[in-house]
MDAnalysis code that builds the backbone (N, CA, C; Angstrom):
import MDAnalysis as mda
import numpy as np

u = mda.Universe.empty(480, n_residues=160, atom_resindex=np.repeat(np.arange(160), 3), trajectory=True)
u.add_TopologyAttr("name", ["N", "CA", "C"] * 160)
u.add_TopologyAttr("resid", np.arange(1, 161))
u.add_TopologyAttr("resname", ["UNK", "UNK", "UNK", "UNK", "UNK", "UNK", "UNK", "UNK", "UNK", "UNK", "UNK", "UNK", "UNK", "UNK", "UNK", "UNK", "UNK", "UNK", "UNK", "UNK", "UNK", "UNK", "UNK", "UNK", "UNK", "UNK", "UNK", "UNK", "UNK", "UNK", "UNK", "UNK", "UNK", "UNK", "UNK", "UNK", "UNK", "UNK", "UNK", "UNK", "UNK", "UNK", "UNK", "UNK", "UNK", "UNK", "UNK", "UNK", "UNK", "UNK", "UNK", "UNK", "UNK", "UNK", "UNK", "UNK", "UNK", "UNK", "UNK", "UNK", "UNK", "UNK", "UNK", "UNK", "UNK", "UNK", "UNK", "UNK", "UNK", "UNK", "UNK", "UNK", "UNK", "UNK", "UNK", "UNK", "UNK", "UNK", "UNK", "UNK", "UNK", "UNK", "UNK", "UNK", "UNK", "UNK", "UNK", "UNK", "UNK", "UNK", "UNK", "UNK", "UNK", "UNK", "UNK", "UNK", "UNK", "UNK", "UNK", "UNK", "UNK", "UNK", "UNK", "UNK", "UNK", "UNK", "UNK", "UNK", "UNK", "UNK", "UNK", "UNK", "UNK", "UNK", "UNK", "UNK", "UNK", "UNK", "UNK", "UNK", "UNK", "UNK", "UNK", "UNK", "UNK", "UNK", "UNK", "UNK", "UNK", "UNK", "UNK", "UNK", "UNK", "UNK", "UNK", "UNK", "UNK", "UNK", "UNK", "UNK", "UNK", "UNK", "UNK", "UNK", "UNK", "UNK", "UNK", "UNK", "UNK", "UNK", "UNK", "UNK", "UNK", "UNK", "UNK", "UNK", "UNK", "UNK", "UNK", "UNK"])
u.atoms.positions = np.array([
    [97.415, 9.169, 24.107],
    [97.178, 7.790, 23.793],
    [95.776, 7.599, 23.215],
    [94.540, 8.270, 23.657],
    [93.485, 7.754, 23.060],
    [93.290, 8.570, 21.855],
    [93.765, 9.878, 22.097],
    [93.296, 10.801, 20.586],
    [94.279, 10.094, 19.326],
    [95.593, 9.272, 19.953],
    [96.075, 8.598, 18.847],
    [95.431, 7.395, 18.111],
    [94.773, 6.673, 19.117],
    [93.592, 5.510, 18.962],
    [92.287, 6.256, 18.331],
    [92.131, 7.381, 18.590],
    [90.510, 7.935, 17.942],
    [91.077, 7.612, 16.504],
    [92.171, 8.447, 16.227],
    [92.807, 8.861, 14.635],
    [92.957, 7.699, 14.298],
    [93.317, 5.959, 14.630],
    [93.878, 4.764, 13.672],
    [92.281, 4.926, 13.249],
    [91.152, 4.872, 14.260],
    [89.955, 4.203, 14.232],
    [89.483, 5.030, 13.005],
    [89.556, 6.545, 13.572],
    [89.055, 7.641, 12.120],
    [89.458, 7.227, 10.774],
    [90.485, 6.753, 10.744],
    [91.605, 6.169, 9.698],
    [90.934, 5.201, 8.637],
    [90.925, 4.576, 9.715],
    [90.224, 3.347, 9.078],
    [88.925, 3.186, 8.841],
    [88.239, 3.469, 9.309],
    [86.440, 3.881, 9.073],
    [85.707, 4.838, 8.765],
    [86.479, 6.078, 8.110],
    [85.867, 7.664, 7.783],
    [85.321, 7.441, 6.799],
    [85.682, 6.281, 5.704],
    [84.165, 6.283, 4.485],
    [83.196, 5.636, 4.598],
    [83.590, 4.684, 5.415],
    [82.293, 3.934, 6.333],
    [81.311, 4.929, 6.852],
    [81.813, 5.530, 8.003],
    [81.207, 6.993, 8.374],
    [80.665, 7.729, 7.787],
    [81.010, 8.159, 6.898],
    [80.805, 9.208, 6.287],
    [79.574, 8.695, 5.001],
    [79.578, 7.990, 4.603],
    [78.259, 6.871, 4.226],
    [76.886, 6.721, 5.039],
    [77.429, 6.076, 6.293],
    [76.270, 5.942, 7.110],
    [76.158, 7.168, 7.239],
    [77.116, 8.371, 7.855],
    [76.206, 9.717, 8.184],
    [75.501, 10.537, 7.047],
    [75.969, 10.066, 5.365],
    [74.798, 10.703, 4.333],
    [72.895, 10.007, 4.511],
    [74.000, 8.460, 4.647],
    [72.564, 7.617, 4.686],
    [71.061, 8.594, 5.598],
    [72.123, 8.503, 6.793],
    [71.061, 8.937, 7.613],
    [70.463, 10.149, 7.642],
    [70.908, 11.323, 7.008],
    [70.805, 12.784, 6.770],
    [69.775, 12.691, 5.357],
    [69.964, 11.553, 4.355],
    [68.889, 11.428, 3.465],
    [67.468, 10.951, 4.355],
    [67.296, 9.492, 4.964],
    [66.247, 9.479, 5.728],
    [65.613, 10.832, 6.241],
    [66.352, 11.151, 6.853],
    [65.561, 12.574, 7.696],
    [65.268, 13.994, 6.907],
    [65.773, 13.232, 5.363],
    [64.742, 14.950, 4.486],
    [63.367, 14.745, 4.236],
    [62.696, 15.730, 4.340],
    [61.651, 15.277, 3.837],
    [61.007, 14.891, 2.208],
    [60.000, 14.116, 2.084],
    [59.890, 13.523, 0.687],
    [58.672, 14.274, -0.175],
    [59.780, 15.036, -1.008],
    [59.418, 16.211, -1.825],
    [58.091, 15.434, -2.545],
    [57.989, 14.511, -3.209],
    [56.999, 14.104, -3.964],
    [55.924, 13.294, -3.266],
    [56.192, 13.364, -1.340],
    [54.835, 12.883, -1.275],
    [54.166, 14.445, -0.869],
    [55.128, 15.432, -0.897],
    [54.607, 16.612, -0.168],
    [53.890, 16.897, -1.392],
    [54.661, 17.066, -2.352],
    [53.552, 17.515, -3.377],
    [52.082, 16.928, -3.801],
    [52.270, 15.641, -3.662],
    [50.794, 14.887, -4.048],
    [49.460, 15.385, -2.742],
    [50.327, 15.743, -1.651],
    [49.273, 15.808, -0.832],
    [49.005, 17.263, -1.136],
    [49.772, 18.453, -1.908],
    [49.414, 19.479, -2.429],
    [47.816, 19.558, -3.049],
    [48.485, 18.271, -4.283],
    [47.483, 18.166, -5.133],
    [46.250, 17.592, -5.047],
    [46.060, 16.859, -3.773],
    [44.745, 15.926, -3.889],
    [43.572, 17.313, -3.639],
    [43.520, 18.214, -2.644],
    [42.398, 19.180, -2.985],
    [41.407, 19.708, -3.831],
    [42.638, 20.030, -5.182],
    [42.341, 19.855, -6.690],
    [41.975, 18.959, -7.258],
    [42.453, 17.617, -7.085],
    [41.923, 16.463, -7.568],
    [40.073, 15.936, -6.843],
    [40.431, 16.089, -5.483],
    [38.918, 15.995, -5.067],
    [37.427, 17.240, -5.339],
    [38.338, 18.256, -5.583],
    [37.036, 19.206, -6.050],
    [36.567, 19.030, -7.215],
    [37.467, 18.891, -8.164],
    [37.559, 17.764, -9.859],
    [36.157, 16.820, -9.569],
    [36.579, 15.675, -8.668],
    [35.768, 14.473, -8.737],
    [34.170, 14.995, -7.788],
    [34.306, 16.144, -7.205],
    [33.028, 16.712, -6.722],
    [31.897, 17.039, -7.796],
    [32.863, 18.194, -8.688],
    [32.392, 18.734, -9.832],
    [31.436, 17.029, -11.028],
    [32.597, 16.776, -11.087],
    [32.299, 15.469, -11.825],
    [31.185, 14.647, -11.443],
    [31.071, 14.360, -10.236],
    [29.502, 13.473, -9.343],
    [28.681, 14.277, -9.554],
    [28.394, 15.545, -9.236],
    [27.536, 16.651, -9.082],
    [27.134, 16.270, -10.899],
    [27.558, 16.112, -11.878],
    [27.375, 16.793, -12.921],
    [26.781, 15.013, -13.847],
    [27.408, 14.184, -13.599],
    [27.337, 12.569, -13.387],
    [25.574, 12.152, -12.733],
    [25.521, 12.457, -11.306],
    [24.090, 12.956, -10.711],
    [23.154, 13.443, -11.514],
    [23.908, 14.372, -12.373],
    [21.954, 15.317, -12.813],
    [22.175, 14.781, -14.085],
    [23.425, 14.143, -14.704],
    [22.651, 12.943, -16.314],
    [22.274, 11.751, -15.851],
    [22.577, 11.223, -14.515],
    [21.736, 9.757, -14.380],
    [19.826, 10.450, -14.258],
    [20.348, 11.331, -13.138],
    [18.495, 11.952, -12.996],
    [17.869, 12.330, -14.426],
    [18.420, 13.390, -14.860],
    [17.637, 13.328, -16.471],
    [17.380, 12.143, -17.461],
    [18.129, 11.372, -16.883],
    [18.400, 9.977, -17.896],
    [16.751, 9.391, -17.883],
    [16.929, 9.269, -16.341],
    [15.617, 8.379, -15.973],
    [14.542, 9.429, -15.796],
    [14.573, 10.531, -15.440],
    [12.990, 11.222, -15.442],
    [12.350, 11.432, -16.986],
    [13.663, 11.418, -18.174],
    [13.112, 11.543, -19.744],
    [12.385, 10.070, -19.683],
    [12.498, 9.156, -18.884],
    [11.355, 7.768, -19.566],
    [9.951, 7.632, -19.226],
    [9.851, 9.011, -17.941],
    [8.602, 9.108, -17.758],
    [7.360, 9.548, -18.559],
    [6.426, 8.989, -18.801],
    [5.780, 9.320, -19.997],
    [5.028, 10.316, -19.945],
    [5.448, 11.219, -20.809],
    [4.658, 12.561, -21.358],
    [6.482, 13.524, -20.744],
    [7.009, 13.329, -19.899],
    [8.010, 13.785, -19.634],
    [8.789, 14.587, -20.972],
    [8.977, 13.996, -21.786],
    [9.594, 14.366, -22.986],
    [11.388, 15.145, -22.618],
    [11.702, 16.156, -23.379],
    [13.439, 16.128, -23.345],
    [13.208, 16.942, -21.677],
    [14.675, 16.916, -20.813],
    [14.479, 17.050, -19.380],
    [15.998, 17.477, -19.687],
    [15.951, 18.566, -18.475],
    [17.131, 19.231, -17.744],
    [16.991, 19.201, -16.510],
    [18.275, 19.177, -15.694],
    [18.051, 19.030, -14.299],
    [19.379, 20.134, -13.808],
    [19.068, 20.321, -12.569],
    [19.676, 21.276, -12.240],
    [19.811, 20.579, -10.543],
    [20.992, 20.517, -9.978],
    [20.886, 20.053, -8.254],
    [21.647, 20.931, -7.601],
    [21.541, 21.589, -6.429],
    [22.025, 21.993, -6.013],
    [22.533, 20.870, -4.436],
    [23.840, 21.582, -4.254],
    [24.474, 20.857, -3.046],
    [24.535, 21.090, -1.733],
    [23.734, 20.832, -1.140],
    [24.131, 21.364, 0.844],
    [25.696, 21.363, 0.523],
    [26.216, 19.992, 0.654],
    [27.420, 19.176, 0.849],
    [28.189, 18.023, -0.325],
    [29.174, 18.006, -0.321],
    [29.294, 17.302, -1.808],
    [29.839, 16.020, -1.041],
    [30.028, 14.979, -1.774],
    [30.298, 13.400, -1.166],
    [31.898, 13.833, -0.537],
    [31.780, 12.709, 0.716],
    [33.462, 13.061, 1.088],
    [33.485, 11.347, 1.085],
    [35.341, 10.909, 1.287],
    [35.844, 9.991, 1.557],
    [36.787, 10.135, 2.376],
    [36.045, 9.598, 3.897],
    [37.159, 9.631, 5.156],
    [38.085, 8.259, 5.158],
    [39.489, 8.426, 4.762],
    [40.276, 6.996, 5.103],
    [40.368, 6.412, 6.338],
    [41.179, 5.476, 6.480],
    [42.013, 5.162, 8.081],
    [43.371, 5.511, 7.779],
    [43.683, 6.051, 9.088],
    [45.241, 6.587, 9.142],
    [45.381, 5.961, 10.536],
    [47.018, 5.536, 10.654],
    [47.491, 5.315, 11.881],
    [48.530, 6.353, 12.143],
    [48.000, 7.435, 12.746],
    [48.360, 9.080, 12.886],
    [48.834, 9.809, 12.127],
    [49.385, 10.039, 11.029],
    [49.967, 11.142, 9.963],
    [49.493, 10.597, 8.920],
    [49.742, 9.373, 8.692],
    [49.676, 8.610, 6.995],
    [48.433, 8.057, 6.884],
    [47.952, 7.776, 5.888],
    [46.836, 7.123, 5.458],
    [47.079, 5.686, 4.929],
    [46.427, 4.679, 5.586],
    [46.721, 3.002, 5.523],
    [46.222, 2.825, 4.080],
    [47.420, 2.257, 3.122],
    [47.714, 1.705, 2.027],
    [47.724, 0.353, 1.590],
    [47.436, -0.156, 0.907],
    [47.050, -1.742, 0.771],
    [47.104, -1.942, -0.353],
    [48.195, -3.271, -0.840],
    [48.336, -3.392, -2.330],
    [46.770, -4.115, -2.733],
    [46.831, -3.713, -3.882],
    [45.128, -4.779, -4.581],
    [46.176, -5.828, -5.550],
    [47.462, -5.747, -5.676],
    [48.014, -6.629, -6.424],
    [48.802, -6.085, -8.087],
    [49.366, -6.317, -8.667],
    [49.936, -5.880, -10.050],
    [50.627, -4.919, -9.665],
    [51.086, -4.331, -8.547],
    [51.823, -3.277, -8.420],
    [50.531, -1.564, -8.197],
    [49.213, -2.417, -7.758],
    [48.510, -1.347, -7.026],
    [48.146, -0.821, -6.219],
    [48.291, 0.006, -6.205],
    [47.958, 0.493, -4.157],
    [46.603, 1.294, -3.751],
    [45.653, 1.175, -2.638],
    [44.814, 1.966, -2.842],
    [44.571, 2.028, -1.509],
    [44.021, 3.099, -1.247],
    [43.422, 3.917, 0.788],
    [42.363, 2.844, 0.851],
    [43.220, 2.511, 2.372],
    [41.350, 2.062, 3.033],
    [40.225, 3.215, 3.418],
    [39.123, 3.264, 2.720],
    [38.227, 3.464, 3.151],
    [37.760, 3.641, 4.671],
    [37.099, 4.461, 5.642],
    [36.610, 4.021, 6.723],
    [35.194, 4.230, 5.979],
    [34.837, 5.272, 6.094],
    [33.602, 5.600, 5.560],
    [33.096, 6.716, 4.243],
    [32.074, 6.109, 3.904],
    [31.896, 7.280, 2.564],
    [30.474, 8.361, 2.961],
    [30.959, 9.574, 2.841],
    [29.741, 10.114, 2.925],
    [28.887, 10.895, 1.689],
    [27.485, 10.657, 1.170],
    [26.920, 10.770, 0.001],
    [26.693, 12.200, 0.343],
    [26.631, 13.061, -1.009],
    [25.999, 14.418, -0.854],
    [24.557, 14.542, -0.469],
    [24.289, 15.604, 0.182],
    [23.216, 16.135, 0.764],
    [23.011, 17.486, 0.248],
    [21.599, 17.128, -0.917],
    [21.007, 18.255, -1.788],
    [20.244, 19.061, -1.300],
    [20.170, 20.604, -1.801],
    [19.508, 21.403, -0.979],
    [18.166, 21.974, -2.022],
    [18.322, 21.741, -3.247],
    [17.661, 22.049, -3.998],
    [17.178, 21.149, -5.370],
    [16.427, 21.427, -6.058],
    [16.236, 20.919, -7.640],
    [15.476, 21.592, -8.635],
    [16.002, 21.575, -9.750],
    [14.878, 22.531, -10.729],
    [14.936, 21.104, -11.831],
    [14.217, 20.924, -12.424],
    [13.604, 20.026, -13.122],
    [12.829, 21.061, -14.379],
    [13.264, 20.999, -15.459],
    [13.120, 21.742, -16.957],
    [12.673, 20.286, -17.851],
    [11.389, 20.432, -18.014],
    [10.808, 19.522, -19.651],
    [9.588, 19.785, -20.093],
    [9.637, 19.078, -21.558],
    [8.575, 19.064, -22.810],
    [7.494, 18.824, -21.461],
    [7.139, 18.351, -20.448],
    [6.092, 17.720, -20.203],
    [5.498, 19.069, -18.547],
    [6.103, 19.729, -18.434],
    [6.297, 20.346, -17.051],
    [4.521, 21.199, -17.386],
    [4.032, 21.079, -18.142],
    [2.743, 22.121, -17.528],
    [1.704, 20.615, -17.581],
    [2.034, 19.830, -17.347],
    [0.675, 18.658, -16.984],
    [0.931, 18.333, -15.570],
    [0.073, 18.375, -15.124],
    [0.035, 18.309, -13.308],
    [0.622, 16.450, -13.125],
    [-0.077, 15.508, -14.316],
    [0.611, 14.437, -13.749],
    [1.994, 14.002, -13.980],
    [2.541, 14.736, -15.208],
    [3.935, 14.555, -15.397],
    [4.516, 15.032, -14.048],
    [4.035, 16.342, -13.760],
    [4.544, 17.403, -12.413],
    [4.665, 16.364, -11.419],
    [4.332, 15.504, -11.260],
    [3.408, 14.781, -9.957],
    [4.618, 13.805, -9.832],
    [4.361, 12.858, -11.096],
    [5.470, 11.652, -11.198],
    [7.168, 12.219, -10.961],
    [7.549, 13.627, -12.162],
    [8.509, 14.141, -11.156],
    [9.373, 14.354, -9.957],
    [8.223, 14.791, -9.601],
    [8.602, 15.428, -8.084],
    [8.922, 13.835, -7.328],
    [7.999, 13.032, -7.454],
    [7.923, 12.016, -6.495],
    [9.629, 11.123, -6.675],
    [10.006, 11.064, -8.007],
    [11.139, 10.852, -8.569],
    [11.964, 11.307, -7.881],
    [12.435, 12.383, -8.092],
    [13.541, 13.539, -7.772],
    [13.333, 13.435, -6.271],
    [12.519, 13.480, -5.765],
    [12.057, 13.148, -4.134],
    [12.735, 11.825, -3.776],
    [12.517, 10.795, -3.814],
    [13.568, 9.590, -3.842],
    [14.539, 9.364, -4.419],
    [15.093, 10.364, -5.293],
    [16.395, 10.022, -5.892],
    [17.454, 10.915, -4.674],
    [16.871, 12.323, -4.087],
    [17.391, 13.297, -3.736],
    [17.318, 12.967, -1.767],
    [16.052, 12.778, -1.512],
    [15.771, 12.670, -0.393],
    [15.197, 14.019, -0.060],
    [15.011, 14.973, -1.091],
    [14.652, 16.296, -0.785],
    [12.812, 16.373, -0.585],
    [12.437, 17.192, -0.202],
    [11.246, 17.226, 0.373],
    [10.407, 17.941, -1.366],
    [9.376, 18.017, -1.602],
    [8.257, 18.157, -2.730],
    [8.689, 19.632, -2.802],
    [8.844, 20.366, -1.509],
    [8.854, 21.692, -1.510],
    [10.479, 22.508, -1.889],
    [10.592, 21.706, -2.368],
    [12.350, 22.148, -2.561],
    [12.862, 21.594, -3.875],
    [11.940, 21.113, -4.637],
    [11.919, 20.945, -6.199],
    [11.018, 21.363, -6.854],
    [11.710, 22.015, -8.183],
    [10.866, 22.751, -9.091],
    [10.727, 22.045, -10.411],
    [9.511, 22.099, -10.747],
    [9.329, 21.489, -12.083],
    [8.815, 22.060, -12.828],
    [9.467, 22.661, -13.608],
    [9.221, 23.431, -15.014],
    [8.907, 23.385, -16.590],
    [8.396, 23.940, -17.518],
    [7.983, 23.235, -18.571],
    [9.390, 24.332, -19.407],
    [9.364, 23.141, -20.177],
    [10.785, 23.741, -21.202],
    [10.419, 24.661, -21.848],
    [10.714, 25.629, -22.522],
    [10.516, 26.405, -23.406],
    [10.413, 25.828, -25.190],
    [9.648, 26.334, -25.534],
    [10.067, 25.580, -27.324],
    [10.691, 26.133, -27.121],
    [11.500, 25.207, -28.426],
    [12.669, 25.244, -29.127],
    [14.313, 25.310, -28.527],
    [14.142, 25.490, -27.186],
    [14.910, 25.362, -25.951],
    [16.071, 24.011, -26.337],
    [17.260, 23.389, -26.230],
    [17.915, 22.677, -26.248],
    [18.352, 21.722, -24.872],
])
């Protein structure tokens, strides 16, 4: 009597069934294209490391070439640590927030700035003690690095 009642019920509801049980077997795969993006952000953040690092020493040359007698300037920085960006996550995922138009972007918790371990400083002006002077003091507040951990050098003629 009931296995005849299982079979009307099977009867009548096996594509129903069989629907909900794909439905639910899709939920529980995992999602190939967020696996991959989280592949890729590594690559993408060493990219945007490279990029600051390199961004950094043309704003610094930018402004140490206006110092006078300074003349053409190369800079060179080296990195303890390169900038990080820690999000908020509420345990696996990282909290997402539309900005609107169909954009989405990580909250932020905190940003941390790189911490330089070095500097070489190359220009027209590097063998006058006061160009040397104004330099250092520069690169010293731009860097936070100490006098003794930047070098200031005179360019070579004809040097590029």
């Amino acid at each position: 009597m009931k296995q005849s009642k299982l079979l009307q019920v099977w009867d009548r509801y096996k594509f129903a069934l069989l629907i909900l049980l794909v439905g639910v077997a899709l939920l529980l795969l995992p999602d190939r294209d967020a696996k991959a993006s989280e592949r890729s952000e590594p690559a993408a953040e060493t990219v945007s490391a490279q990029q600051e690092a390199e961004a950094a020493e043309a704003r610094l040359a930018s402004i140490l070439s206006e110092i006078e007698g300074a003349g053409r300037v190369r800079v060179l920085l080296s990195f303890r640590t390169s900038a990080e960006t820690e999000y908020v996550s509420d345990g696996d995922e990282t909290v997402i927030v539309s900005t609107g138009s169909g954009r989405q972007s990580a909250v932020t918790r905190r940003t941390i700035y790189p911490q330089y371990q070095g500097a070489v400083i190359v220009c027209d002006g590097g063998d006058s003690p006061q160009v040397r002077l104004n330099i250092l003091q520069a690169v010293s507040q731009f860097t936070g690095l100490g006098t003794d951990q930047i070098s200031v050098l005179k360019l070579r003629a004809g040097a590029q």
